[in-house]
N, C-alpha and C positions, 0 to 999 in steps of 0.2 A: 498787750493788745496793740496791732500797727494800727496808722493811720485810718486807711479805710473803713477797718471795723470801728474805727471811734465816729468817725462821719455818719457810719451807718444805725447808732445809737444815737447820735444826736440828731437825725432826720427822724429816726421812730418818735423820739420821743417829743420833737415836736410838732409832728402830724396828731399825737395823741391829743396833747394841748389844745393844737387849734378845734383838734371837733368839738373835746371838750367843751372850749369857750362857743363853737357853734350850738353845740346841744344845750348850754347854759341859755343861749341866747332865746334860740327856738322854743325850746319848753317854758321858761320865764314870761315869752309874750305870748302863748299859745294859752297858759293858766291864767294871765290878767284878763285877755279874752272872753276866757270860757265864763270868769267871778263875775261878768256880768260890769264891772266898773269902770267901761269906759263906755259912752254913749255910742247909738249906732251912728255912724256920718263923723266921727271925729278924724281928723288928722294927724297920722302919724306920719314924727318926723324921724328921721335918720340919727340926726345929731343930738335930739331929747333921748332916741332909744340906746344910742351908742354907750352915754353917760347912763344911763339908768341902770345898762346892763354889765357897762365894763367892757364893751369887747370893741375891736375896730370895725368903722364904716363897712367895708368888705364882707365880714363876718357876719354883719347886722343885714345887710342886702341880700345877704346867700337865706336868711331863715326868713326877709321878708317876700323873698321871690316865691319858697315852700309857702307861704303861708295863702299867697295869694291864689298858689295853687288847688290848695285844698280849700277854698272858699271863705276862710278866716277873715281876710281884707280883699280890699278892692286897689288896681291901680289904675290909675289913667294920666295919660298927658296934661299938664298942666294943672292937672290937681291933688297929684302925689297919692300916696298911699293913706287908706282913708279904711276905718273900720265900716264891714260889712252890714247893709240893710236888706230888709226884705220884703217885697211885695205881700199882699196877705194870701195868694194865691202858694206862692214862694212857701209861705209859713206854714200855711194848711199842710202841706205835702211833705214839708219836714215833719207837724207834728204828728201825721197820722201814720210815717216809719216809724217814728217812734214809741207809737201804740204798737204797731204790730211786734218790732224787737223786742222791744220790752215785756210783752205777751209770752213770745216764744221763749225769752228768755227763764222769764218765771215758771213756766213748764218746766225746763230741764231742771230749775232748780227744787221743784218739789220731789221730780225723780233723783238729782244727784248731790244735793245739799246735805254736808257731811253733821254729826253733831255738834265741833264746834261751832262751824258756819251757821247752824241754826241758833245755835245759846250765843252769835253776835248780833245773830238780826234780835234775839230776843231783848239783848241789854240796848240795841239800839232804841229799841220800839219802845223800852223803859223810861228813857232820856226823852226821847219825844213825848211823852206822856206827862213828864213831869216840867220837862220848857213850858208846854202846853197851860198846863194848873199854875204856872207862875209866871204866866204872861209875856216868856222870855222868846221874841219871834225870830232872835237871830240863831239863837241853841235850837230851834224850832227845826230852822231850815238848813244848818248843818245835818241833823242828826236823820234829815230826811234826804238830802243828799248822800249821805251815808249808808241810809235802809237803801238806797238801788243801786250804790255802787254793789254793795256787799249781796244782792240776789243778782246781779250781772256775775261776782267772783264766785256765786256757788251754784250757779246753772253749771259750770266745769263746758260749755261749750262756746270755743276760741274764735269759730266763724262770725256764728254770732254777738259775739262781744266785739271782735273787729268792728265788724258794720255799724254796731251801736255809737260805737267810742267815734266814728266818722260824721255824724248827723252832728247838726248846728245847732241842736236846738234851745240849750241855755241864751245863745244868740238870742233868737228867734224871741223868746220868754223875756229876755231883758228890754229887748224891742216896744212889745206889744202888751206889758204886764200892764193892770188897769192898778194904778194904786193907792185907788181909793178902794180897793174892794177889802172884803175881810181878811187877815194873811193870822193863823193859816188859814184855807180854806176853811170852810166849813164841812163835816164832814170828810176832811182830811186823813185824821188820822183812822177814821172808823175804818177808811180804807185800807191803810194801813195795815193794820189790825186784821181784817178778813184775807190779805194777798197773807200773811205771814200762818193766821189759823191753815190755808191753806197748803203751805209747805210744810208744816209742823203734819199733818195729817198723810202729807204726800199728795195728793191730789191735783194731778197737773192741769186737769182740765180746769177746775176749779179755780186754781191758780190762776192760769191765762184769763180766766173771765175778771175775777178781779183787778188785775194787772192792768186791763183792756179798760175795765169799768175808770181805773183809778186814775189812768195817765188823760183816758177820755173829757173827762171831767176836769181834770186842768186845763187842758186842750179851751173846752169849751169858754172856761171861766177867764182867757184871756182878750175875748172879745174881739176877734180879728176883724173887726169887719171896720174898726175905727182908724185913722189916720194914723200912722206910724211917727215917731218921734223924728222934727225937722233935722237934718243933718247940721252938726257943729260947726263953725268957721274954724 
């Protein structure tokens, strides 16, 4: 192997590194985001994420300029990069894309939900039933986060899962969640329960209405109309 080709191997391999370490970056702070655990209005620093993440300044600035882009954070002059808040008008209009995707989605998946896909949602809906009778609200809200990943992966359509996966709305919910009220809902998992009777029969229409009924009703139970939580120093 001459020179050149050795150069040319070690520039591949480390352009592979840095994305790498970019995609580690980007998806690591894109996922704490989404968990909900860090308040809206906080500050993020450069030199807290650098170290959290491992990766260098540069690297960290390239995933927080993508993030800003896509609505994750906010940046401004003199007050740095700062997790995203949202008016209740803001929020309304997120959560009610997310009724409709969510709708559409659960159509396709009572038309194209294979039978494994169904025997997951069904051991899902197991798990949440028995979180449920043991008072367990964090096993609760995994395994309900779980029931709409898994009718988003068995609708099998990719547009609308795009669009889905782009809405803010865990944001949104972390924001504005009332938490005094009952968790889980009440009448939660009934919901539950009828969107799945639904796809188990095929029934798409039925599906969407559930869907609609199910995501509506969180919607509602968030009480947007109250003061959103003050931004962190």
């Amino acid at each position: 192997m001459n020179s050149s080709d050795s150069d040319s191997i070690d520039a591949e391999t480390g352009a592979k590194a840095s994305g790498t370490r970019y995609s580690h970056a980007y998806e690591g702070l894109r996922s704490l985001l989404l968990s909900g655990s860090i308040a809206p209005g906080t500050r993020l620093t450069e030199a807290d994420l650098t170290r959290m993440f491992d990766v260098s300044r540069s690297t960290m600035r390239t995933a927080l300029a993508r993030l800003t882009q896509e609505g994750y954070v906010t940046s401004e002059v003199n007050r740095g990069v700062r997790t995203r808040s949202f008016s209740a008008e803001e929020a309304e209009d997120i959560l009610e894309a997310r009724e409709i995707l969510e709708a559409a989605l659960a159509g396709k998946a009572a038309e194209r939900a294979t039978a494994d896909e169904i025997e997951d949602l069904r051991r899902t809906l197991q798990d949440m039933e028995e979180s449920q009778s043991r008072g367990d609200r964090d096993s609760y809200s995994q395994g309900n986060r779980r029931f709409h990943q898994q009718m988003k992966t068995a609708a099998h359509q990719r547009t609308l899962a795009r669009a889905y996966d782009t809405l803010l709305y865990p944001l949104v919910m972390r924001q504005y969640r009332n938490l005094s009220a009952r968790h889980p809902r009440s009448g939660s998992l009934e919901e539950h329960q009828a969107i799945f009777l639904a796809v188990v029969t095929r029934n798409p229409e039925a599906a969407q209405a559930a869907m609609r009924h199910h995501v509506g009703s969180a919607r509602r139970a968030l009480l947007l109309d109250k003061s959103p939580e003050p931004p962190v120093s």
